[in-house]
Steps between C-alpha positions, in 0.01 A plus 500: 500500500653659225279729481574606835826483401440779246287704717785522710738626209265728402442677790131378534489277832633612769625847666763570215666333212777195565736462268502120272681325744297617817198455307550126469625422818143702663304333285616131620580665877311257678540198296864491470622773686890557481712538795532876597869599410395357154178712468640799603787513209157445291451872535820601290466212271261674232656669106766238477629560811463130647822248525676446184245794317235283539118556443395628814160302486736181374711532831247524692345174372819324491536566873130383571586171318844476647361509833134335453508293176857390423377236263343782333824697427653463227150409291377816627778734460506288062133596494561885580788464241345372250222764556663809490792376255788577852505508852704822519312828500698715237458246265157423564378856475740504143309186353163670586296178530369562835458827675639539876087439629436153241905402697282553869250307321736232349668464820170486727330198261862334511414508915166391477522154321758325689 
């Protein structure tokens, strides 16, 4: 899966390249697939552009485990911290310990061991 996940990002599955937080939520579409109000603000959460400046991969996994695994919340979300040193984009991309594609990735193996 996060592999897929990255495909996605990259532009190398599908018809054209999704941004972070689309690329997440298509990856786990038809495991834990989000209501559709919520997936469609998906499409302008990507380059810090998600609630609160957000990762855009991060949101999307926080709503995933919001709405599927809410056990799994606040774990997950400490995990994704913890791995890219912040949740929020800017500050993320300012550390440089994980490019925007290893934050898909991140977000996708959070998502995949519930």
């Amino acid at each position: 899966m996060k592999e897929t996940a990255k495909a996605y990002f990259l532009g190398k599955k599908g018809p054209y390249r999704l941004n972070c937080a689309q690329s997440v939520a298509e990856t786990f579409r038809s495991k834990f697939p989000l209501e559709e109000k919520k997936a469609a603000i998906l499409g302008a959460c990507g380059g810090g552009m998600a609630p609160d400046g957000l990762c855009g991969a991060f949101y999307a996994a926080k709503c995933i485990l919001e709405q599927h695994l809410p056990h799994r919340l606040d774990p997950g979300m400490e995990e994704l911290q913890a791995a890219a040193g912040s949740l929020k984009c800017k500050e993320i991309k300012a550390l440089r310990k994980l490019p925007c594609h290893e934050c898909v990735g991140k977000a996708a193996e959070v998502l995949e061991n519930p």
